[in-house]
N, C-alpha and C positions, 0 to 999 in steps of 0.2 A: 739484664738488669744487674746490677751492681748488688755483692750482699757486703751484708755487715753485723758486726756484732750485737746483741742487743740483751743485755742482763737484766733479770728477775727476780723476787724474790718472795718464794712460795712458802709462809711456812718455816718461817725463820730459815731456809736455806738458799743459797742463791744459787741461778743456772744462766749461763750462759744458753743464748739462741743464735744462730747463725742463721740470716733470712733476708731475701730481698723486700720485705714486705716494712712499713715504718716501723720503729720506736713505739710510735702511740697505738698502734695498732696490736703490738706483740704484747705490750703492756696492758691495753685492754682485755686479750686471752688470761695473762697471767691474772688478772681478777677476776674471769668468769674461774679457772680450776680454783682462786681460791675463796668463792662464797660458792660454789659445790664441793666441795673439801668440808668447808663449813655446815651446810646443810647435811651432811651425810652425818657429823657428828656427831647433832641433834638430835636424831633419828632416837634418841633416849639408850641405846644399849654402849658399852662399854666398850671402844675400837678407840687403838691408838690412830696417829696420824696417816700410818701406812694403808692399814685396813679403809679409811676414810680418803686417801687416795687412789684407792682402786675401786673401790665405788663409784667416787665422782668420774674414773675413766670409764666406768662401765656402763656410766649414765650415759657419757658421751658417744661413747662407741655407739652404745641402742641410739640415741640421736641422729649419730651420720649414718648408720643401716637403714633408720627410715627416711630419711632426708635424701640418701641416695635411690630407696626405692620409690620415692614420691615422684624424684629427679628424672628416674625411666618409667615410673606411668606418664609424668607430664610429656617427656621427647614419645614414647611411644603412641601418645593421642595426637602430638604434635605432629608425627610421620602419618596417622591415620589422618587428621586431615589435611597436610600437605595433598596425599593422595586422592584424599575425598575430591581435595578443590583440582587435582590435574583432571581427575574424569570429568569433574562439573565445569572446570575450561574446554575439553573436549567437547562434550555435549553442547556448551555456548556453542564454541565453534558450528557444530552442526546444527545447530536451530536457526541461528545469522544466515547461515546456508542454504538453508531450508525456506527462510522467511523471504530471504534476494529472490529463490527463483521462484517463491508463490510472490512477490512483486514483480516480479518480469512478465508473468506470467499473467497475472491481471493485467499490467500495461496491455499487453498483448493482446488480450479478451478484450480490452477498454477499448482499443485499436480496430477489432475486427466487428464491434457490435456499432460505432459510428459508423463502420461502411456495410454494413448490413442497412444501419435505418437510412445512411444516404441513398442506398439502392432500392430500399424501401420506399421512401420518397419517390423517388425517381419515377417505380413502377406504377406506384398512385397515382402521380400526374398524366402518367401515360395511358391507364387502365380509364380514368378521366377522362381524357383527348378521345380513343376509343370511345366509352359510353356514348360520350356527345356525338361523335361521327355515327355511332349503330341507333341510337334514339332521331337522330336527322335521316337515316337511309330508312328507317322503321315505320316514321312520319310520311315519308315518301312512299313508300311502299303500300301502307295504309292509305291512302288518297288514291293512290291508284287499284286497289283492289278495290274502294267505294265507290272507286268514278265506270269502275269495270262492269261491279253492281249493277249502278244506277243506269249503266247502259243497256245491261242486260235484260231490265225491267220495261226499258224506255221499250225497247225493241222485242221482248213479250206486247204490251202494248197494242203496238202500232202494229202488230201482227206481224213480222220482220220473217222473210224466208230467207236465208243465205244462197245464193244463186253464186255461180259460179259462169266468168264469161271463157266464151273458147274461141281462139283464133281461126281463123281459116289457115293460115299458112305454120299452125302450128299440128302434128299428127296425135294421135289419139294417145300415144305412149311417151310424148315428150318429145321422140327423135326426127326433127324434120329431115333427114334423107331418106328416113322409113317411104315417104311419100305414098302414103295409104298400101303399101304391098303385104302388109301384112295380114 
């Protein structure tokens, strides 16, 4: 930036400024030092203009002491939550992370519980086909152990001896070359 001259005048005396900053703006300074020049004054005790000039610097200095320590509490919260928000970006990161693979993860359980119940199905219908075949061979099998029954009874009855017929050309032990030598 360009400087340039810019004249004052504090206090019935004049000062040259050399500053890249405006005209209207150095001149604005030069009225704040001279209504705090002024107020120091007032202050009711007896100080020339000098004593009242070093005041009003003294005001000022206290001003930008705390101004500058305001300045590094504000950057040093400013840096604590920079920092805050990199761990709390961090940690996003790792929940995003976290949350894909418990999403993948249920797809995946979502995936294997539809072919569970289609196997499930499956066995049902089968387990079904089964019942119906062992309830028809059960059905049968009961008919025949009644009818076995009812034969059994028939032939108590009727006084029934089991007899047993024998061949002649068959031998006493089954073996026809035996030919009775035994």
């Amino acid at each position: 930036m360009e400087k340039k001259r810019v004249s004052v005048q504090i206090e019935g005396r004049n000062y040259a400024v050399i500053t890249s900053d405006s005209e209207e703006y150095v001149r604005e300074v030069a009225q704040d030092v001279i209504d705090s020049i002024r107020r120091a004054s007032q202050s009711g005790r007896n100080m020339d203009t000098r004593d009242c000039a070093v005041l009003a610097a003294m005001d000022y200095c206290d001003d930008r002491n705390k101004a500058v320590k305001r300045n590094q509490d504000v950057i040093d919260k400013a840096d604590q939550i920079i920092r805050q928000s990199g761990e709390l970006n961090k940690q996003c990161k790792e929940y995003k992370e976290m949350l894909a693979n418990a999403i993948n993860e249920n797809t995946a359980l979502t995936r294997r519980i539809k072919t569970l119940e289609d196997q499930l199905r499956s066995l049902l219908k089968e387990n079904e086909k089964l019942k119906k075949h062992t309830d028809s061979k059960h059905i049968d099998n009961e008919k025949k152990f009644e009818k076995a029954v009812k034969d059994k009874k028939t032939e108590k009855l009727m006084g029934y001896v089991p007899m047993r017929q024998y061949s002649l050309f068959e031998e006493k032990d089954g073996d026809p070359q035996n030919n009775g030598k035994n």
